[in-house]
ROSE-429732 format. One record per residue (C-alpha): x, y, z; chain. Coordinates in steps of 0.001 Angstrom, whole numbers. Layout:
N
xx,yy,zz,c
X,Y,Z,A
...
***
This chain:
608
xx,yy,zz,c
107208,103540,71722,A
107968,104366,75107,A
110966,102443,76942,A
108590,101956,80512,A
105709,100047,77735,A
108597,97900,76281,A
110363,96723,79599,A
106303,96336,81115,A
106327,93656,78567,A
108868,91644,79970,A
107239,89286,81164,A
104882,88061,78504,A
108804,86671,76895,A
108810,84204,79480,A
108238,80546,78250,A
105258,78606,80657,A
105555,81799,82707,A
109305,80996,84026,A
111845,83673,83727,A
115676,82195,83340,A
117816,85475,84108,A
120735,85668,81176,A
124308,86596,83407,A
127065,87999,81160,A
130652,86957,81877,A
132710,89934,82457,A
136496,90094,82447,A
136330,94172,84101,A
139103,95497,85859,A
139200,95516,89213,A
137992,98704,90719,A
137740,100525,94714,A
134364,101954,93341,A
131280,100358,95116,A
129400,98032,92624,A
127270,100010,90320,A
128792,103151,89962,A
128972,103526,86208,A
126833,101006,85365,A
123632,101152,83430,A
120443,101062,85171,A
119654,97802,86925,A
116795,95963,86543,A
115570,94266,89278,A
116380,90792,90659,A
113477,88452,90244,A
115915,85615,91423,A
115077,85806,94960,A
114466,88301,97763,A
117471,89759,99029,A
119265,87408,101328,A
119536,86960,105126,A
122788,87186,107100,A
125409,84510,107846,A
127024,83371,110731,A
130733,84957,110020,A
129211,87273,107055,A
131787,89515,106315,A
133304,91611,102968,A
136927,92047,101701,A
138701,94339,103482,A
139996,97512,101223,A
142841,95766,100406,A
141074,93350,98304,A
138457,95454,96794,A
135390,93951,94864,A
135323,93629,91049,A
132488,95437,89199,A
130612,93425,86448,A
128956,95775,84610,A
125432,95118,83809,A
123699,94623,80527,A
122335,97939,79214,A
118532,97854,79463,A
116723,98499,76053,A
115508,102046,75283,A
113418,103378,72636,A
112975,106687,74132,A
112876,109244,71217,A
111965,107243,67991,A
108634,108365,66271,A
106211,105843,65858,A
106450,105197,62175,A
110156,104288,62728,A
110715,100951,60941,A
112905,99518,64238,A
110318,100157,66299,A
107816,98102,63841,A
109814,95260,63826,A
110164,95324,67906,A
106481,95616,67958,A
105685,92699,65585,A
108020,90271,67131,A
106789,91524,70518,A
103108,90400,68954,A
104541,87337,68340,A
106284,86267,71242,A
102698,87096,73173,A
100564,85036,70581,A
102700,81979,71258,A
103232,82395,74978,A
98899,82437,74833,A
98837,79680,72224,A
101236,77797,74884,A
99387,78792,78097,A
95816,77365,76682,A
97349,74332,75284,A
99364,72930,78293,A
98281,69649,78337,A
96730,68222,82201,A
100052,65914,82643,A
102708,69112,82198,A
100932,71180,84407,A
102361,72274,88076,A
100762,70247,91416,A
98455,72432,93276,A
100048,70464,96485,A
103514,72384,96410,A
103616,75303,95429,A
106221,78634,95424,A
109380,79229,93067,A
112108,79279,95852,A
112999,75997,96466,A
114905,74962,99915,A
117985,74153,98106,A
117851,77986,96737,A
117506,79152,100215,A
113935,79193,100743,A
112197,77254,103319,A
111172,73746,103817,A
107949,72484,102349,A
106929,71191,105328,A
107889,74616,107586,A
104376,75394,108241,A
103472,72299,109993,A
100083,70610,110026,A
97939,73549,110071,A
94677,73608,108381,A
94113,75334,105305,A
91451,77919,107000,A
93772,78936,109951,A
96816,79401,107410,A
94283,81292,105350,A
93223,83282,108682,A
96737,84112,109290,A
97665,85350,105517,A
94860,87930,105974,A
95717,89006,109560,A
98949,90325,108369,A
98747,93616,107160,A
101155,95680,104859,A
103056,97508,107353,A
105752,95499,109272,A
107689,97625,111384,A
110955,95476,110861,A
112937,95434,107517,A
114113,92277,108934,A
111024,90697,109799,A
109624,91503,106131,A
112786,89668,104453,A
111840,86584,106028,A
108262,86793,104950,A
108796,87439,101510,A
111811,84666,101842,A
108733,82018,103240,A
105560,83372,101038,A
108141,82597,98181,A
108532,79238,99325,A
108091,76238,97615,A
105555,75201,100694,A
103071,72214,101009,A
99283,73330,100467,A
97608,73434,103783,A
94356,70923,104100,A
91193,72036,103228,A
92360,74904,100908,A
92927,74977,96745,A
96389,75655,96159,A
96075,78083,93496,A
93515,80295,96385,A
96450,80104,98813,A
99306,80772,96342,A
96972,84203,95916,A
96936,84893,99516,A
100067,84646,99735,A
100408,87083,96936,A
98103,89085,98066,A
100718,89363,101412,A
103909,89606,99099,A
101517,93024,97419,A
100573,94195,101026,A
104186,94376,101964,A
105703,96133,99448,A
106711,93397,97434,A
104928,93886,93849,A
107547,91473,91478,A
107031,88991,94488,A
103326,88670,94094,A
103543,88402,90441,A
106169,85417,90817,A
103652,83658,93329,A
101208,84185,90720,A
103278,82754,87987,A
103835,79637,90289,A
100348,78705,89573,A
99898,77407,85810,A
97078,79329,83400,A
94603,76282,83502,A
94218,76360,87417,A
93913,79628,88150,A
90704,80525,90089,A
88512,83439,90935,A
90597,84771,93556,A
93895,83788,91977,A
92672,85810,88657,A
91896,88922,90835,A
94797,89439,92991,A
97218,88411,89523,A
95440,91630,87544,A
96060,93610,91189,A
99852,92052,91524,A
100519,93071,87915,A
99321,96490,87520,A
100948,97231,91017,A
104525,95638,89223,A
103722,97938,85987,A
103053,95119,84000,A
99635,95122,83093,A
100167,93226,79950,A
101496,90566,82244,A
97806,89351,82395,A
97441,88646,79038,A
98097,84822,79248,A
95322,84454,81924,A
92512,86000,79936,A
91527,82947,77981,A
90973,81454,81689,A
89400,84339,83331,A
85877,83358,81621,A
82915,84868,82660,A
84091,85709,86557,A
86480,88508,85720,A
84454,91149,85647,A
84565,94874,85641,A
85290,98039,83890,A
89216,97108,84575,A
89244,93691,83587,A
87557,95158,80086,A
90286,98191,79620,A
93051,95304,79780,A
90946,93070,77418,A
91124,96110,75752,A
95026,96349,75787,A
96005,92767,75347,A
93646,93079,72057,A
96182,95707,70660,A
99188,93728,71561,A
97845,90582,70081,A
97056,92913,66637,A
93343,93023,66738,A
93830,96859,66809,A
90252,97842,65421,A
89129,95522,68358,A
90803,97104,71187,A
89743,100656,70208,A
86085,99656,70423,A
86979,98301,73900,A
88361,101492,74780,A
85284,103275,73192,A
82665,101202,75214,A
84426,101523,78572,A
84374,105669,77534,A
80352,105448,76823,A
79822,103101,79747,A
81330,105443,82478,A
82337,103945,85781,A
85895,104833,85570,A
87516,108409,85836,A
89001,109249,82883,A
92626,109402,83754,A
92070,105743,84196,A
90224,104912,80504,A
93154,107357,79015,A
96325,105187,80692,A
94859,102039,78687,A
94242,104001,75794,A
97784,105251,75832,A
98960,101575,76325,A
96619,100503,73247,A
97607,103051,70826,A
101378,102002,71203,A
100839,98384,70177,A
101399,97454,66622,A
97905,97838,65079,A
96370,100284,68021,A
98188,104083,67050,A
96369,106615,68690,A
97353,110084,69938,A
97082,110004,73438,A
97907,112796,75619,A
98071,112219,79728,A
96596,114955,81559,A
96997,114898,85306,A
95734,118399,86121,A
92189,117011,87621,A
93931,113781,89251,A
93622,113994,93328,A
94914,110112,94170,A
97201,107782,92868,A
96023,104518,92489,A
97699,100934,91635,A
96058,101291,88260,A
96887,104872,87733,A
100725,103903,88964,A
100816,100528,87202,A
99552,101677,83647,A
101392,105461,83728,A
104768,103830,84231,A
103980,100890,81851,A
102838,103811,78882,A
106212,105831,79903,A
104599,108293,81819,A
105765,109275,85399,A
102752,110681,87678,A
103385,113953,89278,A
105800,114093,92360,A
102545,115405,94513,A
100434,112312,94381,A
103173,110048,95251,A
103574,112618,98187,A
100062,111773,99632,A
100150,108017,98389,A
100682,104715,100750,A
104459,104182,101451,A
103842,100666,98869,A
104466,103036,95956,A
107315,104194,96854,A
108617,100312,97264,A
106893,99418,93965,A
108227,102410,91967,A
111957,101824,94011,A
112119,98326,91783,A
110075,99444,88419,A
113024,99751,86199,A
110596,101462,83504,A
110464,104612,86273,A
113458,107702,85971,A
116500,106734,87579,A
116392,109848,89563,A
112570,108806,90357,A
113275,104960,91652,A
116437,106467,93976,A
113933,109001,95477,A
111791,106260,96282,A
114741,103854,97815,A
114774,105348,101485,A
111510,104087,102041,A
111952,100797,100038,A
114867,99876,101826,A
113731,100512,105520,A
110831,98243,104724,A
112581,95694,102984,A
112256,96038,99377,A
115711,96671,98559,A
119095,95272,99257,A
121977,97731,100463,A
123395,96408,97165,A
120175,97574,95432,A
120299,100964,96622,A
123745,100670,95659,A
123308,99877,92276,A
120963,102573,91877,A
122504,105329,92824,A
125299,104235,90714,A
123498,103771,87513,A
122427,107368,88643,A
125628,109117,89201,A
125752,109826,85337,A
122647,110562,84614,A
121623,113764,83232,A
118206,113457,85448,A
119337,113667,88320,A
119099,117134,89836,A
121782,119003,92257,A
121125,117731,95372,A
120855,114073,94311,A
124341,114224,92331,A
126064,115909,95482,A
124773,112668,97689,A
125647,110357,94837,A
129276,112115,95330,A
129250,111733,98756,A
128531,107742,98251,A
131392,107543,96075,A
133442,109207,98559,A
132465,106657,101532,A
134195,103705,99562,A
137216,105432,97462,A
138231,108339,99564,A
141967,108231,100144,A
141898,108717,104465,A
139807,106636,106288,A
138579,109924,108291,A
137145,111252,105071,A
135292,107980,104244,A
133500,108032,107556,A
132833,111672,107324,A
131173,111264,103333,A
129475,108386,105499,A
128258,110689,108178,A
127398,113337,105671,A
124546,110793,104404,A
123385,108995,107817,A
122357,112691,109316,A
121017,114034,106170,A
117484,114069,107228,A
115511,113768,110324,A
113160,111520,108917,A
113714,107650,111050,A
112897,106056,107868,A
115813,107991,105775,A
118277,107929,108615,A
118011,104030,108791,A
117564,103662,104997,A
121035,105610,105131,A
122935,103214,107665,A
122015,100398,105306,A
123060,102520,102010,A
126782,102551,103406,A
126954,98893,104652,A
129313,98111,102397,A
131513,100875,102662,A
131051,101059,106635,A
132382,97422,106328,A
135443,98443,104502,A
136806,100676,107674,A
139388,99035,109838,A
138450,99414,113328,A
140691,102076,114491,A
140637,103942,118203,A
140782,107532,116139,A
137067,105867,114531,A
135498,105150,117778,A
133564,108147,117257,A
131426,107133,114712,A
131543,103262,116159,A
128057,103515,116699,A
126808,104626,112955,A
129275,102280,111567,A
128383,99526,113460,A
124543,100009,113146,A
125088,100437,109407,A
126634,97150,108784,A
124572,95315,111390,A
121305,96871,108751,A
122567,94618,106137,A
123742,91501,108250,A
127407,92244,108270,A
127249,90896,111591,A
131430,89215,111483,A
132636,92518,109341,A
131017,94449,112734,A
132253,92180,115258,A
135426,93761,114548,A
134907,96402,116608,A
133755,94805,119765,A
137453,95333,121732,A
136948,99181,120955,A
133757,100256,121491,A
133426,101431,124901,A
131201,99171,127023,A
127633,100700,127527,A
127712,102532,124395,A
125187,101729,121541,A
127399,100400,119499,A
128147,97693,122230,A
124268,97187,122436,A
123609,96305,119199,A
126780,94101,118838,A
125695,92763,122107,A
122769,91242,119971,A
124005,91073,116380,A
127790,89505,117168,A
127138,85550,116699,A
128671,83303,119561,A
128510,85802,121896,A
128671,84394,125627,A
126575,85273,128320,A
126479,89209,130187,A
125656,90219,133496,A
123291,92354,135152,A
125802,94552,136177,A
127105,94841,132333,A
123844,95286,130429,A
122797,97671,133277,A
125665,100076,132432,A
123915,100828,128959,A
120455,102204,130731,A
122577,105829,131679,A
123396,106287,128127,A
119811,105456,126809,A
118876,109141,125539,A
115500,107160,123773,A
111832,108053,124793,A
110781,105911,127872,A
113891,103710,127574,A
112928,101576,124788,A
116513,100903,123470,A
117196,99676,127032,A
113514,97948,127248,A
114517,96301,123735,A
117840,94947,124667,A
116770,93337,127928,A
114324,91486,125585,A
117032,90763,122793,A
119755,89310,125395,A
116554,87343,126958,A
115131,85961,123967,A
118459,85036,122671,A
119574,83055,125936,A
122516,85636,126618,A
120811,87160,129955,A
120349,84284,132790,A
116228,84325,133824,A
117178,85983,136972,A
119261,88930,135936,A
116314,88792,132825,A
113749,89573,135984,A
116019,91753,137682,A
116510,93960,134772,A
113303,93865,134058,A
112100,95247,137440,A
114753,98099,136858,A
113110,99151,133962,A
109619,98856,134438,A
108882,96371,132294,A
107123,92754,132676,A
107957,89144,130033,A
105020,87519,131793,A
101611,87089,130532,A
99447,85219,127945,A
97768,86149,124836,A
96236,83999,122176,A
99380,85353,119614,A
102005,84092,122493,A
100568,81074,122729,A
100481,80286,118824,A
103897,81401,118483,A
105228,79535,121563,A
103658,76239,120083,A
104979,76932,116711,A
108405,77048,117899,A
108149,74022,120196,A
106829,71807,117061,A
109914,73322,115446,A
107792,74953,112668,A
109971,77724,111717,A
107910,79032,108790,A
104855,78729,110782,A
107166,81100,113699,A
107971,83441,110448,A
104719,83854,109413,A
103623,84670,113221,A
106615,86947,113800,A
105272,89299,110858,A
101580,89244,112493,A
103136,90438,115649,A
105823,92826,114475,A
102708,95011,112498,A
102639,98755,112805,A
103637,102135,111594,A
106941,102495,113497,A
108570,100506,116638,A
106237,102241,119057,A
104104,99815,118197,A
105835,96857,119846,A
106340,95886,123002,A
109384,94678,125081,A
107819,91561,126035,A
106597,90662,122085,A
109948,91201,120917,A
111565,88569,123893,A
109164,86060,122332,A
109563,86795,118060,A
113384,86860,119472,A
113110,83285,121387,A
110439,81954,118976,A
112765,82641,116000,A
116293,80884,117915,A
113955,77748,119062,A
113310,76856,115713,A
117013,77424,114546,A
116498,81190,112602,A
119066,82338,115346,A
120548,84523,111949,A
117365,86475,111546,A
116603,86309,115647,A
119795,88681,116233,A
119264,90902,113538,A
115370,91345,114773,A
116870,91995,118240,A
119563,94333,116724,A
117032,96308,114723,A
115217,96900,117629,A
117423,98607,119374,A
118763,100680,116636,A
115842,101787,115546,A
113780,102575,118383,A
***
């Protein structure tokens, strides 16, 4: 049996489909090397998303450095034939554990099921939002909005928040079913990136009440988190609605795992006959079916023929152990490289390929990434290149000289052109870039450092620099923005960073006008001023300004959250505007998010 098919089967262990996370105590030696390195391979959290910054966030300095807790080793079978009696005995009480999680699901009784009226698994005291953050907005305009939002948010910040509200344990809006708007909501969490998000939001929602739409964006959610079996529980529910060549294939596969062997192999048979499908697709199930217990079939994966990756194709190759070819994650959306970045059945070497992207959009943590390339560093998979960046990692925390720190540091943050990698990279060393004492022999690399900890909300750890960076410079700019308590600038001060603005069309320049504006640290007047210098205009009305304006005046700050990620939507930050930034940034401090309004306004400008 294939380790991917036995951790895509994690879920179905869960008891009334809530997972309790087991934390080992740990008495490790301390250690200078970042946390992860020589640890097994993580799994990922499905606690909560990572968190947003602090006011005063900071991290030891080197002279108190971090101890490592070692994580629990994740199961493998990779290796054992088929007929191995171990692997019988994990298969039968794998069987098991899904007949009574079924047997529990369909017999949950109408007084121990979940209210439909408040619904999400992070609770407010767990750091999620208020259940009343969205106001008193109808259940079709909060529905409206859900689907307005696309999957591509130009700011890593911007997503954390959303997943942080969609997550939310929220009041159901009038006029909709709760289950139907815990699945937009999913639906959102999938769009973004966010596939172990969805499936949470779908787990908030017991068996029972599950609807139409709930039952289709669940199978979706799953497949896209590699854990088609995941659906398994819902089936009994699905009834006559969930229909589909699909919806048969993981009939087909739950029938295997629940030992009705002879029964899934007709399934798989039929769907063959019927047609509909390509046959990569009918040939991932089969795989999946002739693993369980009672299913064995020879299966062979061919990908020779296969010109697009799909969710299925992704979800069910990873889940059977098999990794699809390098080329069609090439041409794929960036989601799959965010979905594959967190499926801890994928190659180490494969998931920390995939972590630039994930962590520029939000997926991962700078500890994630961490983590991961530190379960990685002794892995025989990974090739040359990968190894030598690993090293240079390690080097950025537990070099001896602080020069040679910042230079492993600077070795990574220029090691590709690419503005997704070079950001991804600044948020890789946060930790370590947090580490350096400001020094005047550093102010050099002030900028880098000072972006990277500012990507990970390090905002106090960064502050530490602001008596040494020169005034004007970049690194200034973004502290300008990310430092909290800052005071008030002038005209004359913000005005000295336009000379060194070597972006296109002065959109760093453009983008701090807005942040200092939006965060109250401009006066109007030297706002307008500034704004005439550059070109730009804060005045106007749209139908998005106005919504967000009222939000923030009603003091609705998930309704603000959820309108911040409608208007922060695009490939890159060409897509915004000077003027929508000042309001996300004002919108966001109104409502008392002033956290997640400097980082927003900090972002900006380092990314642009």
């Amino acid at each position: 049996m294939r380790r991917g098919l036995f951790l895509g089967c994690a879920s179905l262990l869960a008891v009334a489909f809530v997972s309790a996370p087991v934390i080992g105590q740990n008495d490790a030696p301390e250690s200078l090397l970042p946390p992860g390195f020589n640890d097994p391979a993580p799994a990922p959290s499905q606690a909560e998303p990572p968190p947003l910054p602090e006011p005063g966030r900071t991290i030891p300095p080197p002279s108190s450095p971090a101890t490592v807790q070692p994580l629990d080793p994740l199961p493998s079978l990779a290796g054992q034939e088929e007929s191995d009696a171990a692997l019988s005995e994990e298969l039968a009480a794998l069987q098991e554990q899904l007949e009574a999680q079924m047997a529990l699901a369909q017999a949950l009784p109408p007084g121990a099921r979940r209210s439909l009226d408040l619904i999400g698994p992070l609770t407010e005291a767990n750091g999620g939002y208020a259940a009343s953050s969205l106001g008193n907005i109808g259940g079709r305009y909060a529905q409206t909005l859900v689907r307005r939002t696309g999957g591509r948010l130009i700011s890593r910040w911007a997503s954390l928040g959303l997943q942080r509200l969609l997550l939310s344990e929220l009041n159901t809006p009038q006029g909709i079913n709760g289950a139907n708007f815990a699945a937009e909501r999913a639906a959102l969490l999938l769009r973004i990136g966010s596939a172990d998000g969805a499936v949470r939001m779908v787990q908030a929602i017991d068996p029972p009440a599950a609807t139409p739409r709930l039952l289709d964006v669940a199978l979706t959610s799953y497949v896209s988190a590699a854990d088609p079996l995941g659906m398994c529980p819902l089936l009994p529910f699905a009834g006559d609605t969930a229909k589909g060549k699909e919806w048969q294939l993981i009939r087909a596969m739950c029938a295997g795992f629940s030992g009705e062997g002879s029964s899934a192999r007709e399934q798989i048979d039929r769907a063959r006959r019927q047609g509909g499908m390509d046959r990569i697709d009918v040939v991932l199930a089969e795989k999946i079916v002739g693993a369980s217990l009672n299913g064995r079939r020879a299966v062979t994966v061919q990908w020779d023929d296969v010109g697009q990756l799909t969710r299925w194709r992704f979800g069910l190759a990873l889940t059977a152990g098999v990794e699809p070819p390098e080329t069609l994650y090439a041409s794929a959306d960036r989601n799959y490289q965010a979905w594959r970045a967190r499926a801890p059945m994928a190659s180490l070497a494969s998931r920390v390929q995939a972590a630039d992207m994930a962590a520029a959009m939000g997926i991962l943590s700078s500890s994630d990434m961490v983590d991961l390339y530190g379960a990685a560093f002794d892995d025989i998979g990974s090739d040359e290149t990968l190894r030598d960046r690993m090293g240079q990692l390690r080097s950025a925390y537990v070099a001896a000289d602080a020069d040679d720190r910042v230079s492993a540091m600077e070795a990574l943050w220029t090691r590709s052109d690419n503005a997704f990698v070079r950001y991804s990279s600044h948020i890789l060393t946060a930790h370590a870039a947090a580490r350096v004492a400001p020094s005047k022999d550093l102010v050099a690399s002030s900028d880098d450092l000072i972006i990277s900890m500012v990507s990970a909300g390090f905002d106090t750890s960064a502050a530490r620099w602001s008596n040494l960076v020169p005034e004007g410079s970049l690194g200034w700019a973004v502290l300008a923005l990310a430092a909290p308590g800052r005071s008030q600038l002038s005209s004359s001060q913000v005005s000295q960073f336009f000379d060194n603005d070597d972006s296109a069309d002065a959109r760093k320049s453009a983008f701090l006008v807005a942040g200092l504006a939006g965060l109250g640290r401009i006066s109007d007047g030297d706002r307008d001023s500034l704004a005439d210098e550059l070109g730009i205009r804060f005045g106007g009305q749209s139908r998005w300004i106005s919504a967000i304006r009222t939000a923030a005046s009603q003091g609705n700050d998930g309704l603000v959250t959820l309108l911040v990620a409608m208007g922060m939507q695009g490939n890159d930050w060409s897509a915004m505007t000077p003027r929508q930034l000042f309001h996300v940034v004002s919108a966001l401090r109104t409502v008392g998010r002033q956290a997640e309004a400097r980082m927003i306004a900090a972002e900006a400008v380092s990314r642009a």
